[in-house]
N, C-alpha and C positions, 0 to 999 in steps of 0.2 A: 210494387208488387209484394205484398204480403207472403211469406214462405215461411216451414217449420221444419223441425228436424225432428224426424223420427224414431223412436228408441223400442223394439218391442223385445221381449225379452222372453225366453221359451220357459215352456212349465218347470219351475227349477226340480231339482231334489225330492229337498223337505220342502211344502209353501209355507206351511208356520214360521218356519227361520229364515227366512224370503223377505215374508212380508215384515217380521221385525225389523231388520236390516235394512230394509226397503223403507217403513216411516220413519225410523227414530234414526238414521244416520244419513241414508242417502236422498230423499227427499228434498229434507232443510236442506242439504248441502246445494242442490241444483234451486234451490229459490236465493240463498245468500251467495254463491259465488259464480253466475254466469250473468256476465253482463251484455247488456243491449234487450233482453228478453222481453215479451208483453205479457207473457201470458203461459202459464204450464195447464195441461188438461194430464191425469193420471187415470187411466180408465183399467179395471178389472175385469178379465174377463172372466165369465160367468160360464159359458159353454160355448157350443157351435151343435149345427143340427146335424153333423153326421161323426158321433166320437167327441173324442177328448180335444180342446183345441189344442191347436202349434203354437198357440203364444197362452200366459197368463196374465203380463200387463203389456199396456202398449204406453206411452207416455209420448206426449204434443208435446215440442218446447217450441212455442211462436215468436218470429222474429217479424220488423215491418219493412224488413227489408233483404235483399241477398246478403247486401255488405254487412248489416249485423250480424248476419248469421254469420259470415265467414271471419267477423272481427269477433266472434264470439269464439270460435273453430279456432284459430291461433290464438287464445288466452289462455293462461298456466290454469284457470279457472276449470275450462272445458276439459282441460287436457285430461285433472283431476278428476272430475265429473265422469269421463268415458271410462276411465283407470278402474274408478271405484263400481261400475256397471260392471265391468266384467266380472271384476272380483266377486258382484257378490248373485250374478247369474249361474247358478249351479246347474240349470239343464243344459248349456252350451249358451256360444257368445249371441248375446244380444245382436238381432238385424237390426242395423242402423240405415236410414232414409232422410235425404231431404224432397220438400214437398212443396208445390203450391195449391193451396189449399179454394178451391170453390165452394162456393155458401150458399144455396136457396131456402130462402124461410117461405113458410106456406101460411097463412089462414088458414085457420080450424076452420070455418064457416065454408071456406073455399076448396078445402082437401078434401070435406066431406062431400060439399056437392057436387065433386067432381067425378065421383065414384059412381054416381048414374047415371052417367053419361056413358051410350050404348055406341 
């Protein structure tokens, strides 16, 4: 069973000095020192349809397994990796989530002709 842990982090402060801190230090940091991982997704958020959103990033960190994840959860690695999220989450502490994650891909060909159907 595939699972991820999840990092989303509220509109900070400033987001200029967010999002510095956010690529040029804390990024690398979670690709070079959490081990077990497959896979990081860092997604921006852009809006929400009623107001400002509650989060500005969210960030995947995929594991292939529980046990990674949880040998990753007690590595001085991870320890450092949550340490430096807080630090540098200026609108309050990042909600943190573990997840498992379900996946449907769709044909384009298939998504579209499915929308006629009455």
């Amino acid at each position: 069973m595939a699972v991820k842990l999840m990092v989303m982090y509220p509109r900070p402060k400033d987001i200029d000095a967010f999002e510095r801190l956010y690529n040029r230090v804390h990024a690398p940091m979670t690709e070079d020192i959490l081990p077990g991982k497959t896979m990081i997704v860092a997604t921006k958020v852009l809006g929400a349809p009623r107001g400002a959103p509650p989060f500005h990033r969210i960030v995947e960190i995929h594991f292939p397994s529980m046990v990674a994840l949880e040998t990753c959860a007690a590595s001085k690695g991870c320890k450092q990796t949550l340490a430096h999220a807080l630090a540098i989450s200026t609108g309050g502490a990042p909600t943190v989530l573990i997840a498992e994650e379900e996946t449907q891909v769709f044909d384009q060909f298939e998504s579209r002709s499915l929308g006629t159907l009455r």
